[in-house]
C-alpha positions as CSV (number, residue, x, y, z in Angstrom):
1,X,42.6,82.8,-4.1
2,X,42.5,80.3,-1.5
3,X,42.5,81.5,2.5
4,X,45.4,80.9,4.8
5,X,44.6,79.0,7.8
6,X,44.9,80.9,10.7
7,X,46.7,80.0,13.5
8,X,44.9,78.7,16.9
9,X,44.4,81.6,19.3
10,X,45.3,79.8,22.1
11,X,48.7,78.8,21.1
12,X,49.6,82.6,20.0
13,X,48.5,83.7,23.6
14,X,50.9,80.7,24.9
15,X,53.9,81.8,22.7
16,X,53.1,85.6,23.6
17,X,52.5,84.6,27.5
18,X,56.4,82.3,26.8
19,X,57.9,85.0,25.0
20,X,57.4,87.6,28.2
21,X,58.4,84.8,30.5
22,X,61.6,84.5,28.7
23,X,62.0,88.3,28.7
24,X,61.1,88.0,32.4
25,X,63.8,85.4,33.2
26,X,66.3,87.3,30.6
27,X,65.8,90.8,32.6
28,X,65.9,89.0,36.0
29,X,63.0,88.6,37.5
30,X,62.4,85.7,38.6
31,X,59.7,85.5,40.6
32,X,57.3,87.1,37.5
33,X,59.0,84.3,35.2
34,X,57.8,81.3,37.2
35,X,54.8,82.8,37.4
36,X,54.5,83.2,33.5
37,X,56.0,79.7,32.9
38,X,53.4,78.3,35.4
39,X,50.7,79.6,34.0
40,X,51.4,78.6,30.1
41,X,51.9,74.9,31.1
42,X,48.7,74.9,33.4
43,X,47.1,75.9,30.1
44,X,49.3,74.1,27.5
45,X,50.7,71.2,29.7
46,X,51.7,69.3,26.5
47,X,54.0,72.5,25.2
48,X,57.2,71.1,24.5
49,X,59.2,74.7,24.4
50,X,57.7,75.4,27.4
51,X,58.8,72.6,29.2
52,X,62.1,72.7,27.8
53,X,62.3,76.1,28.8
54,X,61.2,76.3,32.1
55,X,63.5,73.1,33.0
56,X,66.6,75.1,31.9
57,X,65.1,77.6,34.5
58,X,64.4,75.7,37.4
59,X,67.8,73.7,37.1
60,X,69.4,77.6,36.8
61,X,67.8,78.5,40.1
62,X,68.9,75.4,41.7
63,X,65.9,72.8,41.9
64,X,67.3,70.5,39.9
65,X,64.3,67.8,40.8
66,X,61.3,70.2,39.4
67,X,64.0,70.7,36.3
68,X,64.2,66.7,35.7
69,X,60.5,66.6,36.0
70,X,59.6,69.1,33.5
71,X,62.7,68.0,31.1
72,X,61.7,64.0,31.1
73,X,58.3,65.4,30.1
74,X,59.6,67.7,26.9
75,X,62.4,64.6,26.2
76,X,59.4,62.4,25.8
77,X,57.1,64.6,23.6
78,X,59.9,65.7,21.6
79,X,62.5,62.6,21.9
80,X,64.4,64.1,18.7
81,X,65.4,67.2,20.5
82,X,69.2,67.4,21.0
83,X,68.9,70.2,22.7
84,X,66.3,69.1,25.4
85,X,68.2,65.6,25.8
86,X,71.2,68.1,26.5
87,X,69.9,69.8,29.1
88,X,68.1,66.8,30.7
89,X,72.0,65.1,30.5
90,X,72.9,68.0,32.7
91,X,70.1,67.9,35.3
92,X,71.2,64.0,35.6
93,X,74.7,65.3,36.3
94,X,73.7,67.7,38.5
95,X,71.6,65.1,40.7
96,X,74.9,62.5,40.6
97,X,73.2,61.0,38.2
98,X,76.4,60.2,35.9
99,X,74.7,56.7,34.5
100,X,71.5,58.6,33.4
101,X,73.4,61.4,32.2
102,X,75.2,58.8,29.7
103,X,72.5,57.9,28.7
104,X,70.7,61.3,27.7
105,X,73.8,62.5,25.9
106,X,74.3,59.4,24.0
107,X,70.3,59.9,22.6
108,X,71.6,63.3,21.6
109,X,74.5,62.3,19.6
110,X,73.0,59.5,17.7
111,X,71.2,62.3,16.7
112,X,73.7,64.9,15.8
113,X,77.5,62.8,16.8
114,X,79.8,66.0,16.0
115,X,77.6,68.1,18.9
116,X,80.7,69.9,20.8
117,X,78.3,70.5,23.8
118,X,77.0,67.2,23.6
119,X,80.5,65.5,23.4
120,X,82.0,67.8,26.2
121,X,78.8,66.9,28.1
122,X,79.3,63.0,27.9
123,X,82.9,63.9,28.9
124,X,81.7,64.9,31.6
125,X,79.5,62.5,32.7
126,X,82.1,59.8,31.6
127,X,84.8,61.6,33.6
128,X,82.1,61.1,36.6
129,X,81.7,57.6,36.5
130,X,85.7,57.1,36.3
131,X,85.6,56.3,32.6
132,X,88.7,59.1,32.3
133,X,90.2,57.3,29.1
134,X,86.8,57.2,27.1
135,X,86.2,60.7,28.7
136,X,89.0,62.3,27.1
137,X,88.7,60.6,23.9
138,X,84.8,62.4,23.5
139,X,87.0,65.8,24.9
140,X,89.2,65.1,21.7
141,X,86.1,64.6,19.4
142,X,84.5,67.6,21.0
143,X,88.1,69.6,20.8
144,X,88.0,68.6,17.1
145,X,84.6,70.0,15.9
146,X,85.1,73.1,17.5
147,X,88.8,73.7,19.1
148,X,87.9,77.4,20.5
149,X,85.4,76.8,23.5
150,X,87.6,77.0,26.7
151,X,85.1,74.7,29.3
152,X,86.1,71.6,26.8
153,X,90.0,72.4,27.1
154,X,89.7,72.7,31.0
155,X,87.8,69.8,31.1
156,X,90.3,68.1,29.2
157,X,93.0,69.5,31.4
158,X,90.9,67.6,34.6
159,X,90.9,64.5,33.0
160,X,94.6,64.5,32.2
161,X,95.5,65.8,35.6
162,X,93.0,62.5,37.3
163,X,95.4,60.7,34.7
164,X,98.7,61.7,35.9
165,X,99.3,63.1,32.5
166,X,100.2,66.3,34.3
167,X,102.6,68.4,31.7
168,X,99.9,67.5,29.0
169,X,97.1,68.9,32.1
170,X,99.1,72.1,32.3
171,X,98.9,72.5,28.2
172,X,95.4,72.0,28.3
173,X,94.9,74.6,31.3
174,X,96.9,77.0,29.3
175,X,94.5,76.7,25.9
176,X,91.5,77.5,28.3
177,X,93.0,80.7,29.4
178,X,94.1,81.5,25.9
179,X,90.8,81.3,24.8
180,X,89.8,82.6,28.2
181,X,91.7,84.7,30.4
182,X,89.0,85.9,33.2
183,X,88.4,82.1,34.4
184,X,88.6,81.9,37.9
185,X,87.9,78.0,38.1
186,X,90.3,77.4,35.0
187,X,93.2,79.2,37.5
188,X,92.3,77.5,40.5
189,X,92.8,74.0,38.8
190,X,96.3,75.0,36.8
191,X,96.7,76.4,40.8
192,X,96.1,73.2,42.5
193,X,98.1,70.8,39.9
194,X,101.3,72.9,40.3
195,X,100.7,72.9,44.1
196,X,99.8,69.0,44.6
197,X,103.5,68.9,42.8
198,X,105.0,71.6,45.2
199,X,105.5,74.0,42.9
200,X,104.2,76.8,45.2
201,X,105.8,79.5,43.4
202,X,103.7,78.7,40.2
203,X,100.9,77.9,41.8
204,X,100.4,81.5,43.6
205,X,100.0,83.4,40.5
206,X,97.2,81.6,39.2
207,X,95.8,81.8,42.7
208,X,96.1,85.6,42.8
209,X,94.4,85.9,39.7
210,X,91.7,83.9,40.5
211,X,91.0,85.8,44.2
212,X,91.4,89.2,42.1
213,X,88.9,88.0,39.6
214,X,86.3,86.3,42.0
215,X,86.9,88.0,45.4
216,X,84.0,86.8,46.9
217,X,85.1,83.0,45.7
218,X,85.8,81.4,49.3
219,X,87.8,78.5,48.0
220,X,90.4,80.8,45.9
221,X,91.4,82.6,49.3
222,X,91.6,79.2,51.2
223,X,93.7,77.6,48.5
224,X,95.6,80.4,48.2
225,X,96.5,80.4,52.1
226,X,97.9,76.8,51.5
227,X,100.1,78.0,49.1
228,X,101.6,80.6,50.9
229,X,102.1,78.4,54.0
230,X,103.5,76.0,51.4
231,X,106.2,78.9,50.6
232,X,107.0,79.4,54.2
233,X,104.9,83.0,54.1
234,X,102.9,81.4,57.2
235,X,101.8,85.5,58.3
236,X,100.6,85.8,54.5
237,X,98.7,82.4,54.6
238,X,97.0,83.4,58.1
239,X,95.5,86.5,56.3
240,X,94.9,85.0,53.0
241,X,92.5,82.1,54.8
242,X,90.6,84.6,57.4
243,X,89.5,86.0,54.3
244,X,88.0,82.6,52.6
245,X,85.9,82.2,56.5
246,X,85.1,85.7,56.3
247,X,83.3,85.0,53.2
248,X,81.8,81.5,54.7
249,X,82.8,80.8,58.2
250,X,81.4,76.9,58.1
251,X,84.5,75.6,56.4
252,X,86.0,72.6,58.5
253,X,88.4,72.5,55.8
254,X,89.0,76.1,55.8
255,X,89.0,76.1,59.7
256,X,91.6,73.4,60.0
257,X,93.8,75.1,57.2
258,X,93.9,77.7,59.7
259,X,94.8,75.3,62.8
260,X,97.9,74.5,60.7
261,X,99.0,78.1,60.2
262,X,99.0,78.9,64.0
263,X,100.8,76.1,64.5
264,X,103.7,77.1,61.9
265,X,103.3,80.4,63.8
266,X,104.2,78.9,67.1
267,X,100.0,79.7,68.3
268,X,99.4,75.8,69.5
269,X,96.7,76.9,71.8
270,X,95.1,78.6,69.0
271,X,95.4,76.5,66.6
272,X,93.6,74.1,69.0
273,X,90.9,76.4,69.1
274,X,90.4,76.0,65.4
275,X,90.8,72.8,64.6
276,X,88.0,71.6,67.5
277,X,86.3,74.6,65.5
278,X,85.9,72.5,62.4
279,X,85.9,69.5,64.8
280,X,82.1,71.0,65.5
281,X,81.4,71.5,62.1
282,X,82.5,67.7,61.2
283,X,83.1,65.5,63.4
284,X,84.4,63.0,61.6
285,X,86.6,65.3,59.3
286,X,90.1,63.0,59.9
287,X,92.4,65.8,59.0
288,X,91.1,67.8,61.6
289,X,90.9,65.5,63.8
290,X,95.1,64.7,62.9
291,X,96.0,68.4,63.2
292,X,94.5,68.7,66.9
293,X,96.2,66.0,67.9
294,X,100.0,67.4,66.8
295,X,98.3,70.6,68.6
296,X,97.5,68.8,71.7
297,X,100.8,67.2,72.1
298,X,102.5,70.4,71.3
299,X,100.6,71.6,74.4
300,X,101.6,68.1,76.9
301,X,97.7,67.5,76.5
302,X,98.8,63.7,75.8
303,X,95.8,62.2,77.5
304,X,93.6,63.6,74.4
305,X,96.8,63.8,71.9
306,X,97.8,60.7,71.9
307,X,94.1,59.7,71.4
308,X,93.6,61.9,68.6
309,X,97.2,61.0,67.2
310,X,95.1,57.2,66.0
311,X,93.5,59.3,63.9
312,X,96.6,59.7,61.2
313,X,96.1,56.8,59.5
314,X,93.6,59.3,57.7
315,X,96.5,61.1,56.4
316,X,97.2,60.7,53.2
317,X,101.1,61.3,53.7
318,X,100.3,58.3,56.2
319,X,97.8,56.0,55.1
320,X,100.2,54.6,52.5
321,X,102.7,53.2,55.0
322,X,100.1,51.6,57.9
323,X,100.4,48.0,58.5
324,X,97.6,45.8,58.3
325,X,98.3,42.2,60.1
326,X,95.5,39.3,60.6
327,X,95.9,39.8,64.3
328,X,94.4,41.9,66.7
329,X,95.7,45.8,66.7
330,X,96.4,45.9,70.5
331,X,96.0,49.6,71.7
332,X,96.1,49.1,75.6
333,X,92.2,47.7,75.6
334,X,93.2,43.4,76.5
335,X,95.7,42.0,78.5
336,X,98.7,40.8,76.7
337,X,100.3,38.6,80.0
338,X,101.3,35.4,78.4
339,X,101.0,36.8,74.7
340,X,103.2,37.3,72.0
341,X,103.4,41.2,70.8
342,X,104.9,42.5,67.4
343,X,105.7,46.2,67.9
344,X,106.7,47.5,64.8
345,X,108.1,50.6,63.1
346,X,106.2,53.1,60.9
347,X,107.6,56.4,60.3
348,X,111.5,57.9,59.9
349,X,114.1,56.3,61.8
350,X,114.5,59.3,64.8
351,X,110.5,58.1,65.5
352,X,111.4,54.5,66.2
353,X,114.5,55.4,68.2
354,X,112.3,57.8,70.2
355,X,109.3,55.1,70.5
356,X,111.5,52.0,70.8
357,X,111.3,52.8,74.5
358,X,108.3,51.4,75.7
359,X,108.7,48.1,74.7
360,X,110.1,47.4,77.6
361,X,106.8,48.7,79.5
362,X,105.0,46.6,77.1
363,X,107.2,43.1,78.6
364,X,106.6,43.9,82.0
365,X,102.9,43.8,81.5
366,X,103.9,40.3,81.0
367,X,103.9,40.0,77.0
368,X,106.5,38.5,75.0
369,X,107.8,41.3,72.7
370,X,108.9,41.1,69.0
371,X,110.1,44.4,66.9
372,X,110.0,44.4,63.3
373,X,112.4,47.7,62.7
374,X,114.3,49.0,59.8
375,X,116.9,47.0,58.9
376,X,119.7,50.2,59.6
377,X,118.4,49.9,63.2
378,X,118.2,46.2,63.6
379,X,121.6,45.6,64.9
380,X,121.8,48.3,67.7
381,X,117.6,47.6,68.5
382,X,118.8,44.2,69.9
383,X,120.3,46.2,72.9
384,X,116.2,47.1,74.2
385,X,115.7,45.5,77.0
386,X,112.9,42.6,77.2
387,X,113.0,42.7,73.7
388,X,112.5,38.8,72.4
389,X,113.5,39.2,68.9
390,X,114.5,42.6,66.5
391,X,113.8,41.5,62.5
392,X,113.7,43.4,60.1
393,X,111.0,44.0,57.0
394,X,112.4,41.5,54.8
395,X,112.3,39.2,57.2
396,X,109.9,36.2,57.6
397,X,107.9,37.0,61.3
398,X,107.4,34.0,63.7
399,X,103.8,33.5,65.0
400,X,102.1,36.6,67.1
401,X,99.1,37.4,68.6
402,X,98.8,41.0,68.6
403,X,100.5,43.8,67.1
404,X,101.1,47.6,67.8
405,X,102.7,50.2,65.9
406,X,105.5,52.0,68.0
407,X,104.0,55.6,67.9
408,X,100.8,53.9,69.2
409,X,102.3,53.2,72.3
410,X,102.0,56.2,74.4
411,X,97.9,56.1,73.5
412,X,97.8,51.8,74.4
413,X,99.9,52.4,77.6
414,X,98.4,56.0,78.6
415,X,100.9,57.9,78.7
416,X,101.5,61.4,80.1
417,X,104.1,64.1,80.4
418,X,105.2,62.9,83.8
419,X,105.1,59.2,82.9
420,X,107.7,59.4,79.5
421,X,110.2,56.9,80.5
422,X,113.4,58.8,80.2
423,X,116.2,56.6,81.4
424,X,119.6,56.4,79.7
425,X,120.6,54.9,77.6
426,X,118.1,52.7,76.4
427,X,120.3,51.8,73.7
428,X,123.5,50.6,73.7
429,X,126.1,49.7,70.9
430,X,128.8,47.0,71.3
431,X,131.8,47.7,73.3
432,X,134.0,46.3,70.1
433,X,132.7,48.8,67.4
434,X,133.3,52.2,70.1
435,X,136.9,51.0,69.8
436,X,137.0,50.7,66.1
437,X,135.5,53.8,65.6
438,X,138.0,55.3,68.6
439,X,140.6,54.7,66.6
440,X,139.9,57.1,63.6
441,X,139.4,59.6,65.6
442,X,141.7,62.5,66.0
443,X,143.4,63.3,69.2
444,X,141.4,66.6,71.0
445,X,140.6,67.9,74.3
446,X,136.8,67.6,72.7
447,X,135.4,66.5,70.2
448,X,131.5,67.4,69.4
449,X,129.7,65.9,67.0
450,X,127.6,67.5,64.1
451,X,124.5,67.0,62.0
452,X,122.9,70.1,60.4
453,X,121.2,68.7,57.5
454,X,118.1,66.7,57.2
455,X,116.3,65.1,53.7
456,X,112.6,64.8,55.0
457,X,110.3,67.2,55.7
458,X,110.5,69.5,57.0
459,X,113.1,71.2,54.6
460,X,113.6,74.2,56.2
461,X,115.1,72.3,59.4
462,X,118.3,71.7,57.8
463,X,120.9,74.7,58.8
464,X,123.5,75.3,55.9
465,X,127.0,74.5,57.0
466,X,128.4,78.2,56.9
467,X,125.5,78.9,59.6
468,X,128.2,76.9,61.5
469,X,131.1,78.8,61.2
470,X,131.1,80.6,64.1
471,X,130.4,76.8,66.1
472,X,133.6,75.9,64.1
473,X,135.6,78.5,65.8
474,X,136.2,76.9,69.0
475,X,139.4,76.2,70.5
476,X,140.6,73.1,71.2
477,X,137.7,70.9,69.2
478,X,137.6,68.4,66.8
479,X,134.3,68.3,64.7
480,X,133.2,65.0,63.6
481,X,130.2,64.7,60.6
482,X,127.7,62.6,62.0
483,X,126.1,62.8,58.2
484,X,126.2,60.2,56.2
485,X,125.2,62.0,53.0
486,X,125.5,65.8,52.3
487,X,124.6,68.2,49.2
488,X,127.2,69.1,47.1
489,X,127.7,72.7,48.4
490,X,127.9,71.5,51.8
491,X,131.1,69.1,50.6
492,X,133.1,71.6,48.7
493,X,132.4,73.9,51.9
494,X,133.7,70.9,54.4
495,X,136.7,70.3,52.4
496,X,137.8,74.1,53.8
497,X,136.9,72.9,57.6
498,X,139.7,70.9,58.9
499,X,139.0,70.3,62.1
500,X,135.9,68.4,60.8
501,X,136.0,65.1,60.4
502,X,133.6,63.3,57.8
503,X,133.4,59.6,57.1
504,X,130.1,59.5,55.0
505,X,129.3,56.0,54.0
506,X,131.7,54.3,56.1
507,X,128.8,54.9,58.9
508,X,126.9,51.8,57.3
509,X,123.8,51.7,60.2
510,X,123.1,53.2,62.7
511,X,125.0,50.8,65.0
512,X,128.3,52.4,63.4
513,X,127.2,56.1,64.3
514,X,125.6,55.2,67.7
515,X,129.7,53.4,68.4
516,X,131.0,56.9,67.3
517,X,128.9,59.2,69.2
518,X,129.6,56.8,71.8
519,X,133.7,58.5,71.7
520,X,132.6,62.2,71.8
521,X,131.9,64.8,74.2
522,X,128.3,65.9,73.0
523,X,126.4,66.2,70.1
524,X,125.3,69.0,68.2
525,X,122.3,68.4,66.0
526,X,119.2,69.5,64.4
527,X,115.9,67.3,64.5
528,X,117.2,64.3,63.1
529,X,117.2,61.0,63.5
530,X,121.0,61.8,64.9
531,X,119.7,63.7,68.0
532,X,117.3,61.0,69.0
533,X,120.1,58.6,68.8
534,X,122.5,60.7,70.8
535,X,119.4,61.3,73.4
536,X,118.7,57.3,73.8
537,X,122.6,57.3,74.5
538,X,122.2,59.5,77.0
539,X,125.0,61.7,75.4
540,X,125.0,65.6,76.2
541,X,123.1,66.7,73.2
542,X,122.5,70.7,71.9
543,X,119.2,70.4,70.4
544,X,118.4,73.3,67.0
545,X,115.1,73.4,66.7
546,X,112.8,75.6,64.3
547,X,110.6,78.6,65.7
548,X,107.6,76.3,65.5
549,X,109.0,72.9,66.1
550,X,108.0,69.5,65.9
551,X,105.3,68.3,68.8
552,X,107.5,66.2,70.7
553,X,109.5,68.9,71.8
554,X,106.5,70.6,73.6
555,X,106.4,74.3,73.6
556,X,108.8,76.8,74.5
557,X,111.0,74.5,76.8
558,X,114.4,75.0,77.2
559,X,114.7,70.8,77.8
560,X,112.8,67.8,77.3
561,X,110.9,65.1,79.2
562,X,112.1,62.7,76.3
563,X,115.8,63.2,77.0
564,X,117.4,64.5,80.2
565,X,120.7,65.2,78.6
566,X,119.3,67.7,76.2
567,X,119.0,70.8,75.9
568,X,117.1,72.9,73.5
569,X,118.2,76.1,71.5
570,X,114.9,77.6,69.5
571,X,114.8,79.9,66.7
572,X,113.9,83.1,67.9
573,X,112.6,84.4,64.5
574,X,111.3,81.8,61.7
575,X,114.0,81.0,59.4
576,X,116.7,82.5,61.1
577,X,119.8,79.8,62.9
578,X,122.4,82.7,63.9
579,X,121.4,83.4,67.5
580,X,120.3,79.8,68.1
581,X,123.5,79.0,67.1
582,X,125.2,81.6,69.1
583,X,123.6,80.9,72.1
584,X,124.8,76.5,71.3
585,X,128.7,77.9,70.9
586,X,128.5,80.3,74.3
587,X,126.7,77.6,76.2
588,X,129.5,74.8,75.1
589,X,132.5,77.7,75.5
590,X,131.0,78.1,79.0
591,X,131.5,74.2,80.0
592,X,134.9,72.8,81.0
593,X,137.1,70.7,79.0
């Protein structure tokens, strides 16, 4: 009988030396397993298992360079190893590497082309370099050879959410937990799909989850934080992000997160302090940067604020509406005697109204001044003084030199507190249209104008009309709507209000409602673009503004360097109008007819 060969000592004492590695690296210890592996490839440099091996270990202990070493090295002894060329397709993704990773995974499935790992893994790498449609077709392929592994459904889920496809996202999140209920980064992305959409009260259950299953996972408390602010539970959020910088306190993002939340909580000063914390951290972060500026404002800090406020063209709620021109952005740094200037407007109409004021400044420093306005505002803009010409968007501009935008103005013309130029009125409607509008009006001793309900953000500014019933109550008034739309439930409740007056669409611009606040005693309003207009008219206006209100009103002042004929009534508690309210009805009762 013939005699076996017997296999080469050396490589039993190199599988026996990779076999306790393995066992090493299996029962955590990882300091004896790169040992072992060390020493079987000083001695078998050529080993492919070995290599293959030890590069899954060093990219699992996060040296991904020594793992791309040591896996190029088995790839090329053993180029028919789908295995090794998936894992080396993961080292190049871990390195940014999306190109090479292609590459690697695309060996691997000319070897085997229904590998699930493999065709999640070029999904991947595919999704990396922006490839999302080819990415989710190899999802699909992978998805199809074997529909049960949950990474390749939240995968999926990302690509579709980068798509826009965001109900078919969801579906996909939902098969992941299915398959997977105890996946704290499969919740955090259903989480942050239902919150980029504002649905907030969706979102926090899959942030809960997550923070209960990974408590020591930063970036599920911080996330959760912004979706409790995003529900108006600002106290909730404060706690919810302390608890992400507990766990890592060198979050900028994190940091500034919690800027925003003093500053819903009516803490400007420290919300400062945290936003120049990440500041520190980043210099350069732009959201930071944004949210210390509204805090420094808040404060009358308008030397830095109004510097800092440049920075909100880094917003994204912002970004979309700058204007680029081929001239010169002026910002206060040439002179512009003997120029040509285009101000123009960028944000809601109340922010042009309350901006439009220094154009005048602007023409005595000798330029010639064009605005470019909303066409709504157009009409009564043309009463500014040393304004040249008002056009609107759609209108062709006539040659310029430089340009501004109008909230840019206070940072080109350094402005400060005591320097707000707050004459009035700086606008002025024509004498003909205050009679027309006169003449609807009913006869009354007074007559007070109302607006209580705003569209844009934020919501919770609006007050809902039977908040104003007490307002309602007072002898002798007519009410007139200085709304031109309203919800539905706000009409049915004005049709049992008599003694308000509503003409809705018949206010066609703003021209129209500056002429009929122009005929009324005072003005009662919310922050709108209706109490700006009664403040640049110079009309006695009662200001409602939220517990933590908007920065131009500066903190916890009763009036307002903006507008000497207004006065300002605060919520004393978030979310609640009644004594703000009260105190507007006894202040107004208290003043002669």
């Amino acid at each position: 009988m013939a005699k076996l060969p017997q296999p080469d000592p050396r490589y039993l004492q190199a599988l026996r030396m990779l076999e306790e590695a393995v066992a090493a690296q299996r029962g955590g210890r990882a300091a004896e397993a790169d040992q072992l592996f060390g020493r079987v490839l000083k001695k078998n440099p050529d080993y492919f298992d070995a290599l293959n091996l030890y590069g899954v270990f060093k990219y699992q202990h996060n040296k991904p360079h020594d793992a791309l070493k040591l896996l190029t090295r088995a790839t090329a002894l053993n180029p028919r190893s789908v295995g090794a060329l998936n894992n080396l397709g993961v080292v190049h993704g871990a390195l940014a590497r999306p190109k090479d990773a292609l590459a690697a995974f695309d060996r691997a499935l000319a070897l085997d082309a229904a590998n699930p790992q493999t065709l999640g893994n070029r999904g991947n790498a595919l999704a990396a370099l922006g490839r999302l449609d080819e990415a989710l077709a190899s999802y699909d392929r992978a998805r199809a050879a074997e529909p049960n592994r949950p990474d390749i459904h939240h995968n999926r889920g990302n690509v579709l959410y980068r798509l826009g496809r965001h109900d078919e996202a969801l579906a996909s999140y939902d098969k992941a937990l299915a398959l997977n209920p105890r996946a704290p980064d499969v919740l955090m992305s259903r989480g942050a799909l239902l919150q980029e959409q504002a649905r907030y009260a969706e979102a926090l259950p899959c942030y809960d989850k997550a923070v209960a299953l990974a408590p020591q996972f930063a970036e599920a408390h911080r996330t959760r934080g912004c979706v409790l602010l995003g529900l108006e539970r600002p106290a909730e959020a404060l706690t919810s992000i302390d608890a992400a910088l507990a766990l890592n306190p060198n979050q900028a993002l994190a940091l500034t997160n919690r800027g925003s939340v003093l500053q819903e909580l009516n803490r400007a000063e420290e919300a400062l302090a945290s936003h120049q914390a990440a500041l520190r951290l980043e210099p350069k972060h732009q959201q930071a940067r944004y949210n210390a500026a509204i805090a420094e404002l808040s404060l009358g800090r308008y030397a830095d604020g109004w510097r800092d406020y440049e920075s909100r063209w880094g917003n994204p709620d912002l970004a979309s509406i700058r204007r680029t021109f081929p001239q010169p952005l002026w910002l206060g740094d040439t002179p512009v005697a003997g120029k040509t200037i285009l101000l123009h407007a960028e944000q809601g109409f109340g922010d042009a109204i309350q901006f439009v004021r220094y154009a005048p400044l602007v023409t005595a420093l000798g330029a010639t001044v064009l605005l470019q306005a909303p066409q709504p505002l157009c009409e009564l803009f043309r009463s500014v003084a040393g304004v040249t010409c008002v056009l609107s968007r759609d209108e062709a501009l006539p040659a310029f030199d430089l340009h501004c935008p109008l909230l840019s103005l206070p940072f080109a013309l350094r402005a400060n507190v005591p320097s707000i130029p707050a004459g009035v009125p700086y606008l002025a409607p024509p004498a003909e249209r205050i009679a027309a509008w006169r003449a609807r009006l009913a006869a009354a001793p007074r007559r007070i104008g109302l607006a209580w309900s705003g569209r844009l953000y934020p919501k919770n500014r609006s007050v809902p009309f039977g908040a104003l019933r007490a307002l309602l109550a007072l002898p002798d008034t007519a009410f007139v709507s200085l709304q031109q739309e309203l919800p539905d439930e706000d009409q049915r409740q004005l049709a049992d209000a008599p003694n308000v007056q509503h003409f809705g669409k018949a206010l066609a611009d703003f021209t129209d409602t500056a002429a009929l606040i122009a005929n009324l005693n005072l003005v009662v309003s919310i922050d709108s673009a209706v109490a700006h207009l009664a403040g640049a008219l110079g009309k006695p206006l009662c200001l409602l503004l939220l517990f933590a209100s908007d920065f131009r009103w500066l903190i916890d002042r009763a009036d307002s360097p903006w507008y000497p004929t207004a006065r300002l009534f605060r919520q004393r508690r978030a979310g609640d109008w009644a004594e703000a309210i009260e105190d507007v009805r006894q202040t107004i009762a208290a003043q002669p007819q």
